[in-house]
N, C-alpha and C positions, 0 to 999 in steps of 0.2 A: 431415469430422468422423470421428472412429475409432467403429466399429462390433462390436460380438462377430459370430461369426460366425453363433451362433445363441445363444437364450439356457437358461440354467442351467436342468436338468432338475426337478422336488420330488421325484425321489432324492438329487442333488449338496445341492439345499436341505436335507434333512434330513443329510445328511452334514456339511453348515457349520454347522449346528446345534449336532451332537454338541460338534462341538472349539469352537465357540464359550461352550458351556457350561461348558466345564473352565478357559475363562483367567480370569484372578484378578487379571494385570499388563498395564499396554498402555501401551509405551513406541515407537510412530511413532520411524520414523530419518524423518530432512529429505532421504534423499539421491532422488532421481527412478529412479533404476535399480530400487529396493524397495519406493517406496511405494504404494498401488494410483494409479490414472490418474484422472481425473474422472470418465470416464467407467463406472467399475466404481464409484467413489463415490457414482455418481447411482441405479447399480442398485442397492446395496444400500442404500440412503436413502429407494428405492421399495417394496421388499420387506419395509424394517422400519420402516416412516414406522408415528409412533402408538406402537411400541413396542420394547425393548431388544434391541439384538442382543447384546450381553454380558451374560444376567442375571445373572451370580456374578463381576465384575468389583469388584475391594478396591483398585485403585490406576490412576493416569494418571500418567504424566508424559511431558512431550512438549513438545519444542522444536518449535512451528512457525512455520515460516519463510513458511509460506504463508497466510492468513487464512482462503481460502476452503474449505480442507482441515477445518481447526477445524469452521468453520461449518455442514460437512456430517456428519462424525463424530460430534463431542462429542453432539447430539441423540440418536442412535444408543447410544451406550456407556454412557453415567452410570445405574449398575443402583441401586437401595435400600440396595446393601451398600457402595457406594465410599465408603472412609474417606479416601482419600490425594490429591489434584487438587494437583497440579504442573504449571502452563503458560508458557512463555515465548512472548512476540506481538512481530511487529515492528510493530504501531500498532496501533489500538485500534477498527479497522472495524466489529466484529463483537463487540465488548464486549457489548451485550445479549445478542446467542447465547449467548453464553459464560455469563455471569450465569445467563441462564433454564433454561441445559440442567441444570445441578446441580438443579432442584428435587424431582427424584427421589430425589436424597440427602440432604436435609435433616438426616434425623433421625441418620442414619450417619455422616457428614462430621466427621475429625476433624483434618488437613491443611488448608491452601487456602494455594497460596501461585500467584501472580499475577504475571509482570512484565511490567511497562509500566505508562505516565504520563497522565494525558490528565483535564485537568481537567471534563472534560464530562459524566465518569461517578459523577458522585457518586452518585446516586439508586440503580444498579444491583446498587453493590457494597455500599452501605449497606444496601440491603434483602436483600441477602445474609447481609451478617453475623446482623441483626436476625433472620432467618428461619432459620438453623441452630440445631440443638440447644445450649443453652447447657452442659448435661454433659460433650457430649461432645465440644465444639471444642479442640484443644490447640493448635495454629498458625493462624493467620491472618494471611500475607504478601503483602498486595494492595497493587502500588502504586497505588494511587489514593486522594483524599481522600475523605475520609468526613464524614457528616454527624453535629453533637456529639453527636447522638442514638443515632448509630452508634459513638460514641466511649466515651459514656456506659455504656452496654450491654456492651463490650469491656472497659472498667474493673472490673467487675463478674462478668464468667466467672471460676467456681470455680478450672476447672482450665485457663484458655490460659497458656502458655509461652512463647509466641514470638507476636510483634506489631510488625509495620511498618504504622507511621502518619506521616503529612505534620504537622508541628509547627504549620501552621497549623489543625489537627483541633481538635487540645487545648489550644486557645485557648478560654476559656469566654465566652459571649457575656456581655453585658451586665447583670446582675442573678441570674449563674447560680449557682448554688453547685455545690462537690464534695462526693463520699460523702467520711468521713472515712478510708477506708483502700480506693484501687486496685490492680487485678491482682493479684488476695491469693496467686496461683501462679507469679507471670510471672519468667520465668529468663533472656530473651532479648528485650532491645529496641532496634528500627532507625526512629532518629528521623531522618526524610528533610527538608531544605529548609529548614535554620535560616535566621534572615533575624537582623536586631538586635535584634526583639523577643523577648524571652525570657518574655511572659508561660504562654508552655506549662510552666514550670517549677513550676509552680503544682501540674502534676498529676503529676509527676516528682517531688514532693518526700512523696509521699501512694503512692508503691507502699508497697507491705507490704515493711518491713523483711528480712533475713535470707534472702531466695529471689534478688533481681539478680545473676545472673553476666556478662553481654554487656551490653553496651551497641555503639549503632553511632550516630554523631554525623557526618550530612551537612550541611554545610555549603555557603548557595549563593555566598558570596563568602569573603575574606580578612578584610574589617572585621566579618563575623559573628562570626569565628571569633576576633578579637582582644577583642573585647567581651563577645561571650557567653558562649567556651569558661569563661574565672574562676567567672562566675557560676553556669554548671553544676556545675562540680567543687566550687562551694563550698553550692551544694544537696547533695549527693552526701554530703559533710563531715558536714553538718545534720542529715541523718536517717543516720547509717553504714552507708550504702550503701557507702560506697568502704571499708568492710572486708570485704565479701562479692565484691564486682568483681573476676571474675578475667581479664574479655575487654574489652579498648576499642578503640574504630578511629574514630578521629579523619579525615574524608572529603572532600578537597578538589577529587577528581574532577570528580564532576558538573558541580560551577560551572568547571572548568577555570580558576582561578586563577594563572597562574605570580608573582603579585607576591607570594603568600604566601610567606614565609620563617619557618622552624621556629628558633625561635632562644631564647635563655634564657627572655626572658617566655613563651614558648610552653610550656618546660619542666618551668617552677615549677611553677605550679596543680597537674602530675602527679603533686609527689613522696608526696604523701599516699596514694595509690595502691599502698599496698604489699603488697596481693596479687593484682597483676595476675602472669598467667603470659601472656598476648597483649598486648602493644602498637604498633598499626598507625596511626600518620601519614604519610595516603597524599597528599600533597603531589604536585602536579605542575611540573617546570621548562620552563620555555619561553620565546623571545622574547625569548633570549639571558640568559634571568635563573636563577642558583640558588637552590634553595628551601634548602637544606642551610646554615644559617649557627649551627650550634650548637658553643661551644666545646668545648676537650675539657676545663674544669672543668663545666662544664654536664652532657657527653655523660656523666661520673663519677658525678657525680650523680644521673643518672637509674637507672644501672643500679644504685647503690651501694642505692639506695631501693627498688629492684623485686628483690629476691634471690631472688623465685622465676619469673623469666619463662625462657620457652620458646622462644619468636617475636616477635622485633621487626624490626619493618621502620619506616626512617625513608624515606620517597619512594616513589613510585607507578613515573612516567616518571622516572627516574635521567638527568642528564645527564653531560655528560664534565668537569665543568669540575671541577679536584681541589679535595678538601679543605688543613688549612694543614696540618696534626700528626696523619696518618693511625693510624703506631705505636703514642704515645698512645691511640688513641680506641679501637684492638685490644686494649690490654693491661689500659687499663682493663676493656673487656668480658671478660675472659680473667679475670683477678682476681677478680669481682664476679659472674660468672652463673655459677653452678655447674649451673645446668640448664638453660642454653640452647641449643637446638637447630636452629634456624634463625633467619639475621640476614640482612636489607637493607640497606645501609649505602653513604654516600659516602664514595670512599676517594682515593688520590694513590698509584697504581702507581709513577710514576717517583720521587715522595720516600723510598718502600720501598726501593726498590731502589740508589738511590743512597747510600741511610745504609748499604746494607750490602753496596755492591760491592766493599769491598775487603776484605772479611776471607775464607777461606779455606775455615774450618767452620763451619756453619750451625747442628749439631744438640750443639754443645757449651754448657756453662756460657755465658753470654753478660750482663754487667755491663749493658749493656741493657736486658731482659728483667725486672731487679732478681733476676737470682739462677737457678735452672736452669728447664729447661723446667715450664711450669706445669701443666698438664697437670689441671686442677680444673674445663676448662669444658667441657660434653660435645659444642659446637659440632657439627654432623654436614655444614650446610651455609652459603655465602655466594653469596649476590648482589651484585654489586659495578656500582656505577658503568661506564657504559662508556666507560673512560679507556685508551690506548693499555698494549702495553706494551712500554718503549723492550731496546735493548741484543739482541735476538735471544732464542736458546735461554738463553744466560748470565743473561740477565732473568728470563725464565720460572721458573730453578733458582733464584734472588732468593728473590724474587717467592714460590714453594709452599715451598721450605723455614723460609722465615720466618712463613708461613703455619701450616705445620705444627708449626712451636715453640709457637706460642703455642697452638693448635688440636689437640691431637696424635688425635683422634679425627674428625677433617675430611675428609670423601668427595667436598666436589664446593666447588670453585669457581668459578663462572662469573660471567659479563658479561650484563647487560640487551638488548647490542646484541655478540656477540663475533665482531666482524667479521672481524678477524684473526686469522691459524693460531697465534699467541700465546697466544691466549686458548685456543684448544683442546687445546693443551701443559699447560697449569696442572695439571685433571686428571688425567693422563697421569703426573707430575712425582708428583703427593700420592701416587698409589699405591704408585710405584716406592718413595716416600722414608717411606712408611708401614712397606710389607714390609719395608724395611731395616733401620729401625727395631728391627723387631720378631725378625727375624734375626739384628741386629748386624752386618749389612754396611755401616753406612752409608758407608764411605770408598768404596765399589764401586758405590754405584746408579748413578751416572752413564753407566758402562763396561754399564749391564744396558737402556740404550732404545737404541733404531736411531732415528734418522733419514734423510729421503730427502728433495731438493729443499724444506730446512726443516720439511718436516711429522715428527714423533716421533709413534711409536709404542709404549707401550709393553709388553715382552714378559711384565713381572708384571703381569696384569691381578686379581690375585686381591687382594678387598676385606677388610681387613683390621680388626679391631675393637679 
């Protein structure tokens, strides 16, 4: 077992003292080269067992990858002033620890956010929530269930903000009743583990009007989310909430679903949503199946109805399998988002490319397009599908100048999976054809990249607005 070689003087003590008195922030790295060893954790665990080694400590945040690290620290650190506890756990060993060590912050604690699952802890985190100051809680993000009591309680803080609960929390048990008006502050809510009952809808239909911005809807299967998602949005409808909703993330992760397909019925229910500026359906494909089955009268739709979004991502894990009318589904987004900034999207590199290997110029007038370059969407980035992309370097110049027509403010396009030097060319391709652009070189970018054994390089690296 590792040993010091002698132990720490009460000069060096009164020395750790000083500096430990002045930190305010304690953000632990996971990496073993920096973090102390056990056996230094045990010393100071014996030196300040009973009382605070941080006493002016206002924040944690700390990914720990190890439990037993948690378990020796957090006692130690959590001073009367910690407003901020951010922990991530890879299982729930030491969930009590965790729980018990905050009761020094009680009345300060205006953060808590928690991740990990683990139905065992209800008691812990319930009596957490129950036990903080109700003024001064502004987030509470524990994954774990909580007891209605604990649910109750959290409906009811002045000013919490932010709140992830398991849907089966705010289920009211049998004879119970609601206050008539919940989270009378709340701007951000992450409902975890929908199932096909929707009776939690009950207490979603009862937030306080006028404050909802986010919403976060996990979903544990496909037939939840076929059933339930209508009836949510059409609570949402009920009380106009969905005129305040500027964030949605529709979550099909967790349950790892690939027979979910995002497709017109999925659509509809959305269009009422027309001040979202985020929209995330995180869809995963797998198992040979795509989730991506939304027309491009649909996919018009959707955007034609959200005119102020920023961020849409349609799919999580992106597969390679192409869409039918890729163009389409770009020019609609190109016409219709004037503020869009970042897109997700399944697309069909070689349908691109093919509709437009044979014409010559890319950045002229183009009957296509419906008229000249559009130039109204402020696009910055894409993510695309990771689907080949055929034809060589020829491809690639396709491929980003056509990109760039539609897009003409577009810095980066990449692939989920960019296996191939293709896909590393695209970017390379936008800058060259951006600068040109903006120079009036465009018949000459081509003549301004090098390439070597396929790879391009390009020599205008300067990013262009």
């Amino acid at each position: 077992m590792q040993q010091f070689i002698r132990q720490p003087s009460e000069e060096e003590w009164d020395q750790f003292s000083i500096y430990a008195r002045r930190m305010r922030s304690l953000s632990p790295t996971p990496l073993n080269a920096v973090f102390p060893s056990q056996i230094a954790l045990e010393l100071l665990n014996a030196r300040f067992s009973g009382c605070c080694m941080l006493p002016n400590l206002r924040e944690i945040r700390w990914n720990a990858y190890k439990e037993r690290h948690a378990a020796l620290v957090l006692p130690l650190t959590v001073s009367p002033f910690l407003t901020v506890f951010n922990l991530w756990l890879v299982d729930t060993s030491h969930a009590q620890v965790v729980a018990s060590s905050l009761a020094p912050a009680y009345d300060s604690l205006r953060s808590i956010v928690i991740s990990w699952n683990d139905s065992e802890i209800v008691q812990e985190f319930s009596t957490l929530l129950l036990k903080c100051n109700p003024n001064q809680l502004r987030d509470f993000g524990v994954d774990s269930p909580l007891s209605w009591t604990a649910f109750l309680h959290a409906s009811q803080l002045p000013n919490l903000r932010y709140f992830v609960i398991q849907a089966d929390a705010a289920i009211p048990p049998s004879g119970a009743s609601l206050p008539t008006t919940m989270f009378p502050s709340l701007r951000y809510l992450d409902i975890r583990g929908i199932d096909t009952d929707s009776t939690w809808l009950q207490s979603l239909k009862r937030i306080y009007p006028g404050n909802l911005g986010g919403l976060i809807l996990e979903f544990k299967h496909a037939t939840a989310v076929k059933k339930t998602l209508p009836v949510t949005l059409a609570h949402l409808r009920s009380t106009a909430l969905h005129q305040t909703l500027a964030e949605l993330t529709i979550d099909l992760r967790g349950g790892y679903c690939p027979s979910f397909e995002v497709d017109g019925t999925t659509i509809e229910p959305l269009l009422s949503l027309n001040q979202l500026t985020t929209l995330v359906i995180s869809f995963v494909c797998g198992q040979g199946k795509c989730g991506h089955k939304i027309s491009d009268e649909d996919l018009e739709k959707l955007v034609k109805a959200m005119p102020k979004l920023r961020f849409l991502a349609l799919g999580a894990k992106l597969c390679s399998v192409p869409t039918n009318n890729p163009v389409k589904d770009l020019v609609a987004i190109a016409k219709h988002c004037k503020h869009l900034k970042k897109l997700t999207i399944h697309t069909n590199v070689e349908a691109i490319i093919n509709s437009f290997s044979d014409r010559g110029d890319f950045l002229v007038e183009d009957p296509t397009f419906g008229g000249p370059a559009l130039g109204g969407c402020p696009l910055r980035s894409i993510i695309f599908n990771p689907c080949p992309i055929p034809n060589g370097v020829q491809g690639v110049k396709i491929f980003a100048s056509t990109l760039l027509r539609l897009f003409p403010h577009l810095a980066e396009a990449t692939s989920t999976c960019p296996v191939s030097p293709e896909w590393k060319l695209v970017g390379a391709f936008i800058t060259a054809l951006r600068l040109a652009l903006v120079t009036g070189e465009s018949g000459s970018f081509v003549s301004r990249m090098k390439f070597a054994d396929g790879d391009g390089v390009a020599d205008a690296d300067t990013e262009v607005d």
